[in-house]
C-alpha positions as CSV (number, residue, x, y, z in Angstrom):
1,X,-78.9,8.4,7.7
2,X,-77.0,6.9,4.7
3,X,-78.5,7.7,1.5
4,X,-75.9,5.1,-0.6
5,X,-76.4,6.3,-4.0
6,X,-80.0,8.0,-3.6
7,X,-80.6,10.7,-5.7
8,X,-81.5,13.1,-2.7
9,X,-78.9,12.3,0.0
10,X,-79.1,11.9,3.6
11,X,-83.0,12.9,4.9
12,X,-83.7,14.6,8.1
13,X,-86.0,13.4,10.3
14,X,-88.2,15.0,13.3
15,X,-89.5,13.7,16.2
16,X,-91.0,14.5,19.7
17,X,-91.8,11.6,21.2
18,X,-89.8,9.0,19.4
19,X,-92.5,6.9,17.9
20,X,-93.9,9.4,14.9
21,X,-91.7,11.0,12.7
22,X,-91.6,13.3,9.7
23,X,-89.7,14.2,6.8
24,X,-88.1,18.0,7.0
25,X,-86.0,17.5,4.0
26,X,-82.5,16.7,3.0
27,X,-79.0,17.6,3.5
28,X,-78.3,17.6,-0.1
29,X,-81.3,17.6,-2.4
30,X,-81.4,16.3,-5.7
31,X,-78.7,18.6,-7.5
32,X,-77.4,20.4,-4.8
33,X,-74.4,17.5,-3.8
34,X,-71.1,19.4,-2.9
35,X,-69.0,19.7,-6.2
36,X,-66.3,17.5,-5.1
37,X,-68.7,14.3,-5.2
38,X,-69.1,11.4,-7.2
39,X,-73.0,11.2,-8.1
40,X,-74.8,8.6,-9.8
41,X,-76.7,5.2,-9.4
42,X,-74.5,2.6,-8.8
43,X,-71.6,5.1,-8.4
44,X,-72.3,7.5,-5.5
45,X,-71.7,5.8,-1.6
46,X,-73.4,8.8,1.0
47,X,-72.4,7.3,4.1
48,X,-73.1,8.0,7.7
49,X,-73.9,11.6,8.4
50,X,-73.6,13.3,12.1
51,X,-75.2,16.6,13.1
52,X,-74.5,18.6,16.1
53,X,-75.4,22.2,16.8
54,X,-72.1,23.7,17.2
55,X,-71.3,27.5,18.6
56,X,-75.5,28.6,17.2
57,X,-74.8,26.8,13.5
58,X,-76.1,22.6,12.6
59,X,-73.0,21.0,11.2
60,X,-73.3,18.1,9.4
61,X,-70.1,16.0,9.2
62,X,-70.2,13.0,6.7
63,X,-68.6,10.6,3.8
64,X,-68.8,10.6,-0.2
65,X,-66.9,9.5,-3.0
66,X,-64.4,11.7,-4.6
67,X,-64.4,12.1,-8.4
68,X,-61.3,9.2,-8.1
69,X,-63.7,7.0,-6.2
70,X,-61.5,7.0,-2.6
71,X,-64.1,7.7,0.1
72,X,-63.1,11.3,1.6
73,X,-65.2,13.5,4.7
74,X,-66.8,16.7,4.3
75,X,-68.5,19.2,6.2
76,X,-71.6,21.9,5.7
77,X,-73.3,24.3,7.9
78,X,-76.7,25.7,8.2
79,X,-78.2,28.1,10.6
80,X,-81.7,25.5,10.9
81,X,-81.4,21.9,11.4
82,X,-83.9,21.5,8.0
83,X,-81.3,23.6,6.0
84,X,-80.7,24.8,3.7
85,X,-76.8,23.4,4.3
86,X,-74.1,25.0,2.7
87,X,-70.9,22.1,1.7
88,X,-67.1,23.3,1.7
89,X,-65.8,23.7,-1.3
90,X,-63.4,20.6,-1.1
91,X,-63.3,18.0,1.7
92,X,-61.7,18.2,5.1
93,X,-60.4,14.6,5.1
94,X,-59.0,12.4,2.2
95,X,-57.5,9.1,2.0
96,X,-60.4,6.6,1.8
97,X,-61.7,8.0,5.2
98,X,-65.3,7.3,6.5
99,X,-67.8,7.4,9.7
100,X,-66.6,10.9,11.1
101,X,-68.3,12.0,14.1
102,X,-68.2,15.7,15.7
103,X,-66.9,16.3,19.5
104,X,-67.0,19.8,21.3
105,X,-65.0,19.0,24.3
106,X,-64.9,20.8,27.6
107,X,-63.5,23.9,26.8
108,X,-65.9,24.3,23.9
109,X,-63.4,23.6,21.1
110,X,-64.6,21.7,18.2
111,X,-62.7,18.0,17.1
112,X,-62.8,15.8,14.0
113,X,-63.1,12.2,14.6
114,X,-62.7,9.8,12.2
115,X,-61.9,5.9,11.1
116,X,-59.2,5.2,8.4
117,X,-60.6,2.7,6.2
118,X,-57.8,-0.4,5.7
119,X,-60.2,-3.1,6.5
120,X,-61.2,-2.0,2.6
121,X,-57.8,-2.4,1.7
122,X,-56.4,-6.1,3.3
123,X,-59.1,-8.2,1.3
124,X,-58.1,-7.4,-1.9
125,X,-54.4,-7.4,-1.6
126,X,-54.7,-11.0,0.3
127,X,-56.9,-12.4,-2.3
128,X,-54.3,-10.9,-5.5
129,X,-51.1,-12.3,-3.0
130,X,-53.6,-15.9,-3.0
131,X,-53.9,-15.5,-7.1
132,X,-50.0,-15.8,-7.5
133,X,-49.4,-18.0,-4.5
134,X,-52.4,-20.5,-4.5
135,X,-50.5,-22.7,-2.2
136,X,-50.9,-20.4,0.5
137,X,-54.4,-21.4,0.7
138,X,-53.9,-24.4,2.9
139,X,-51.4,-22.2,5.3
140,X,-53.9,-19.5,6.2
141,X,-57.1,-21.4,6.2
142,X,-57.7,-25.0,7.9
143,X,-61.3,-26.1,7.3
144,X,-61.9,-27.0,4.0
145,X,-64.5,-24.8,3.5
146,X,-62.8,-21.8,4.1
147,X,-60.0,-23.5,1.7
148,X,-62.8,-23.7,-1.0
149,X,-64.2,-20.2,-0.6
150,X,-60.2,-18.6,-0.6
151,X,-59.5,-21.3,-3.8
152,X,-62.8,-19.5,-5.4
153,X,-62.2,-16.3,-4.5
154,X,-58.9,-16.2,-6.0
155,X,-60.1,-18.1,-9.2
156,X,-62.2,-15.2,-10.0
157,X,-59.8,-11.9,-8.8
158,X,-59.0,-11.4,-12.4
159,X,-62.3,-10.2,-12.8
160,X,-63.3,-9.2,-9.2
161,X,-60.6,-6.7,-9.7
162,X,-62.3,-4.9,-12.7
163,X,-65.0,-4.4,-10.4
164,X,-66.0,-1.2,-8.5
165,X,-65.4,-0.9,-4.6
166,X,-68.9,-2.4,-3.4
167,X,-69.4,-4.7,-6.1
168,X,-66.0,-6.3,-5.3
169,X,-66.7,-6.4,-0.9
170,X,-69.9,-8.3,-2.3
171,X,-67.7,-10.6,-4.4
172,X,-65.2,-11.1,-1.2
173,X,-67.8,-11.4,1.4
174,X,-67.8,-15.2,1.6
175,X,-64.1,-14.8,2.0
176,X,-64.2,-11.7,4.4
177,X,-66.4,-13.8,6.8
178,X,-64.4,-16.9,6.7
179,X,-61.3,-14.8,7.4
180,X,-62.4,-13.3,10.3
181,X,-64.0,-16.3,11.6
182,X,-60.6,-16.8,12.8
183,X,-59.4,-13.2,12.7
184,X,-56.4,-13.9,15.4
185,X,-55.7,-17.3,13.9
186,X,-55.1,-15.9,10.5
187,X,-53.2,-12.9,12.3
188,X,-50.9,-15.1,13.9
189,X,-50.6,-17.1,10.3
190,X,-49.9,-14.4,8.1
191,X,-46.9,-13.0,10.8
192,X,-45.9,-16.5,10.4
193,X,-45.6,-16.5,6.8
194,X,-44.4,-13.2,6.5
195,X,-41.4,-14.1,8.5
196,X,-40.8,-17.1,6.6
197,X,-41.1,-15.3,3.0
198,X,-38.9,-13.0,1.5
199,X,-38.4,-10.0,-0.8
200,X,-42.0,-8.5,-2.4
201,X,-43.6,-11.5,-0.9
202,X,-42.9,-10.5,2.3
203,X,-43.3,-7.0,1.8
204,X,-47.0,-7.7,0.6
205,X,-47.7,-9.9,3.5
206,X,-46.5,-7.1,5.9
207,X,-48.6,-4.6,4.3
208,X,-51.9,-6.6,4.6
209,X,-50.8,-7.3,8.2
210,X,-51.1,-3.6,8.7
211,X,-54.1,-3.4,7.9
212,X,-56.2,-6.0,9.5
213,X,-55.6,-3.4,12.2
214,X,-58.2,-0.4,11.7
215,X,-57.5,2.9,13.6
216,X,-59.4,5.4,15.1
217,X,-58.2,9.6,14.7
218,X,-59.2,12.4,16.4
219,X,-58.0,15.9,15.2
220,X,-59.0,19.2,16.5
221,X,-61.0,21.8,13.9
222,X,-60.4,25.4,14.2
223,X,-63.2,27.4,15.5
224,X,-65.2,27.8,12.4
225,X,-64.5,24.1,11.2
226,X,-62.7,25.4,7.7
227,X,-59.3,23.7,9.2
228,X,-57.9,21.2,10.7
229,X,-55.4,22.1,13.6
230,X,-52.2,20.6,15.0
231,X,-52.0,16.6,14.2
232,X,-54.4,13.7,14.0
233,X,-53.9,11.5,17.4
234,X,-54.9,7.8,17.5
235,X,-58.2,7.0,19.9
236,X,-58.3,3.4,19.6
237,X,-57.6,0.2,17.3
238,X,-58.8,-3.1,17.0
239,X,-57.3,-5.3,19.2
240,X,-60.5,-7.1,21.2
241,X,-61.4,-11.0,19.7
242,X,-64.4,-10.0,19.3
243,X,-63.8,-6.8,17.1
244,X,-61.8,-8.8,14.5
245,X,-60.7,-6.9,11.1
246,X,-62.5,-3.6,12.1
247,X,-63.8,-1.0,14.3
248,X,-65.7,2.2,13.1
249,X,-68.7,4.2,13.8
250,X,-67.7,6.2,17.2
251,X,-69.3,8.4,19.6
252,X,-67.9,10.1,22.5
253,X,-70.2,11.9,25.1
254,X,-69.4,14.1,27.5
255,X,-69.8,13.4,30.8
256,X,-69.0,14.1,34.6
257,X,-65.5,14.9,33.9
258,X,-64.5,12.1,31.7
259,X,-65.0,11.2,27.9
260,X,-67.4,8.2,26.9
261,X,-66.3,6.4,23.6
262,X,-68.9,3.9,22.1
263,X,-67.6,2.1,18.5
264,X,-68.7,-0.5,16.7
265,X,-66.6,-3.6,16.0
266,X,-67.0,-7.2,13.2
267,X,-68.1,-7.1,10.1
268,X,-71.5,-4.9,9.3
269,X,-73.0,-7.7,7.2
270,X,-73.2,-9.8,9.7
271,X,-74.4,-11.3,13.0
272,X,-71.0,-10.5,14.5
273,X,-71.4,-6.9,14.4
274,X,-71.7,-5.7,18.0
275,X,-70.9,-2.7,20.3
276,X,-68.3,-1.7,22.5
277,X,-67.4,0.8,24.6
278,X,-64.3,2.5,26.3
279,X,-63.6,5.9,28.4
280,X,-60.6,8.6,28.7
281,X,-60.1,11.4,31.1
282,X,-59.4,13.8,27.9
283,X,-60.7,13.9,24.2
284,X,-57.7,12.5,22.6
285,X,-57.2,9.6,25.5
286,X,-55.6,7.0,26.4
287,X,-59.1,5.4,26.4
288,X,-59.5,2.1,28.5
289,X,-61.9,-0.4,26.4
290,X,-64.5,-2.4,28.6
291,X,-63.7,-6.1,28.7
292,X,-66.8,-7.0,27.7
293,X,-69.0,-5.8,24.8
294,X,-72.2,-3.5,25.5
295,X,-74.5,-4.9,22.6
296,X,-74.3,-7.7,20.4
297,X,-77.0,-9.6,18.2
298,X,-80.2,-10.9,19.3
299,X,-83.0,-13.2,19.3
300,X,-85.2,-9.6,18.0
301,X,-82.4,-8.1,16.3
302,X,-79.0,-8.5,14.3
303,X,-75.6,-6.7,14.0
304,X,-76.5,-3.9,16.2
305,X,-74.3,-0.6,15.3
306,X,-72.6,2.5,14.9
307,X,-73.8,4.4,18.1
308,X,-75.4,7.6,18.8
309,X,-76.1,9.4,22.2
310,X,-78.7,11.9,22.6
311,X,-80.3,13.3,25.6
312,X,-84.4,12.0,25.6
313,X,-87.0,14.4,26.7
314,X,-87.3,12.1,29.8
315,X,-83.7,13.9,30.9
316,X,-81.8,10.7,30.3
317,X,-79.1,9.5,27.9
318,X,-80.4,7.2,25.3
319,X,-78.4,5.3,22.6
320,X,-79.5,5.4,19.0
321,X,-78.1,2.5,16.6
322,X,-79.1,0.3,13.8
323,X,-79.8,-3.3,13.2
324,X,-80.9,-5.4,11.1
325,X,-83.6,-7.9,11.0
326,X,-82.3,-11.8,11.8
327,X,-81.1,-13.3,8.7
328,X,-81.1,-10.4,6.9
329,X,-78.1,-8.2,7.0
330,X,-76.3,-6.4,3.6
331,X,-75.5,-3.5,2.1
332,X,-78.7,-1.8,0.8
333,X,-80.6,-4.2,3.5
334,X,-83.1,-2.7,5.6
335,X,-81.9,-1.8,9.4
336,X,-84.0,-0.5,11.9
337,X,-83.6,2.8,13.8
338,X,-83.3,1.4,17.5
339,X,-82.7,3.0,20.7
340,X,-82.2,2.3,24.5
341,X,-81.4,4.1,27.8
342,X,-78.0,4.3,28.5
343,X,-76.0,5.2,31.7
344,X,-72.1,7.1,32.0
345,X,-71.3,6.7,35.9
346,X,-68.0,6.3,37.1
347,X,-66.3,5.3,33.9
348,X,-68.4,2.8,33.1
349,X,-71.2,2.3,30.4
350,X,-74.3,0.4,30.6
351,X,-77.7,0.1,29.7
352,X,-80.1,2.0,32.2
353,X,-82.6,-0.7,33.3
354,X,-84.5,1.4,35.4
355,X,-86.3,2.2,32.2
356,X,-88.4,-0.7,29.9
357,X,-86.8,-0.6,26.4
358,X,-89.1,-1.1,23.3
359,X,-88.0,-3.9,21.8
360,X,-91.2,-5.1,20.1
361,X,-91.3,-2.1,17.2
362,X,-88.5,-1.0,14.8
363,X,-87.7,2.3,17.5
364,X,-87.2,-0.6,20.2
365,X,-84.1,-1.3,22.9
366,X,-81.9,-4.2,21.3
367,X,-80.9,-7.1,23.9
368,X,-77.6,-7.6,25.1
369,X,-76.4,-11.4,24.7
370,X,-75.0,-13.0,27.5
């Protein structure tokens, strides 16, 4: 799970019936981080960690902080799923990078998947372009309360910009929600305005256009996961209303002949957050999204995201995700380890409900909101 900047980083968990669980120990124990990291309280971000059991080894695929502070993935291997894991010596993946997730297709061959991160990168940049161009304000935003969150926002990015990466998304939030309130509006806006400025302006404009869209890449590994092979090919991208700025968090699994992608979508800190799903007759795609999204927020349960699929002991596909409690999302908040049967049948994913899901205890089946 993500450990953030806990000294001992990402715990392992056992269970055999789902309910009662214990502590094994940790990927990286106090100490023992992989050298390229950036440790510390308040400095460190261990984010979403995957293990799979591939070819008789546990590989643990996951996100840190290089020394320069850009988010980066690593792997590390171990012959038990308690450890001890053994890191690479330098990460697989750079480029402010996150939520990778391991696939071993068909033909037994190993693949990277992995999210580039730009929905971290379009806040800042439109809140600096707002700093020298306050006027712009009343173009991209209509309600005046959006106007008075981008007008306060941009009175305070002199200092929001001495800030370090989580302490400024808490700063630009309020702004971050209001934008993608009206995600296509402000879309459709900022093409506007692009086309109408000129010179840097317009060149700045264009590059925060580029990334409101957040893409999805899949790359294969060579056989012992040292190195990546061939090219990095591009799964999916936001373009769903309901996905707005972002989509992250992906699994694909395996089954009857065709490849089951489930992804998160919104913004994690909210009620928006949700999950979606889409399918592709080989690893790499085309995948075809579902027009309809397979979990969002709830009466019991908030934000519901980044999917997992294992098999149960009952023989069936199960879902594993977080959420938080309503009213309560955040970074560093307190989300729940969830989880309900899922079916794969004839391209098409949905929630088995042939089987009761838990809903009334933290390991519980979220609702799906009409």
């Amino acid at each position: 799970m993500t450990s953030n900047d806990a000294p001992n980083a990402f715990p392992i968990l056992a269970s055999s019936d789902l309910t009662t669980w214990r502590l094994t120990g940790f990927v990286f124990p106090e100490g023992r981080t992989p050298a390229w990291t950036l440790t510390g309280v308040n400095q460190a971000d261990f984010w979403a960690p995957e293990m799979h059991r591939v070819r008789g080894e546990f590989w643990v695929c996951f996100t840190a902080r290089m020394q320069d502070r850009s988010l980066a993935i690593g792997l590390a291997r171990s012959e038990r799923p308690d450890g001890p894991f053994e890191p690479d010596d330098a990460p697989i993946v750079t480029g402010d990078v996150l939520d990778s997730h391991l696939l071993v297709d068909a033909h037994g061959a190993p693949w990277l998947v992995w999210k580039k991160d730009d929905n971290g990168v379009w806040p800042r940049r439109l809140v600096a372009m707002l700093h020298r161009e306050p006027d712009r304000v009343r173009e991209l935003f209509d309600a005046g309360e959006d106007q008075r969150t981008a007008v306060l926002t941009l009175t305070l990015w002199p200092w929001v910009e001495t800030l370090e990466p989580m302490e400024q998304f808490f700063v630009l939030q309020p702004l971050i929600e209001a934008a993608t309130a009206h995600f296509t509006e402000l879309a459709e806006r900022l093409e506007s305005l692009r086309a109408r400025a000129g010179g840097a302006e317009a060149t700045e404009i264009a590059m925060i256009s580029r990334a409101l869209r957040t893409r999805i890449h899949a790359q294969r590994l060579s056989a012992d996961g040292r190195t990546l092979e061939g090219g990095p090919a591009v799964l999916l991208e936001n373009d769903q209303p309901w996905e707005a700025h972002l989509i992250e968090g992906v699994w694909i699994t395996q089954e009857g002949g065709r490849y089951y992608l489930l992804y998160a979508g919104n913004d994690f800190s909210t009620a928006h957050y949700g999950i979606g799903a889409a399918v592709a007759d080989t690893p790499t795609g085309p995948y075809r999204k579902s027009s309809e999204i397979l979990l969002s927020s709830s009466a019991e349960w908030w934000g519901p995201g980044h999917p997992s699929v294992a098999i149960g002991a009952d023989g069936r596909h199960h879902v594993f995700l977080h959420a938080f409690r309503p009213g309560a999302p955040g970074y560093k908040a307190f989300r729940a380890l969830l989880t309900a049967p899922v079916r794969f049948e004839g391209g098409v994913v949905s929630l088995d409900r042939s089987v009761e899901a838990r809903s009334d205890r933290p390991l519980g089946g979220p609702s799906r909101r009409a």
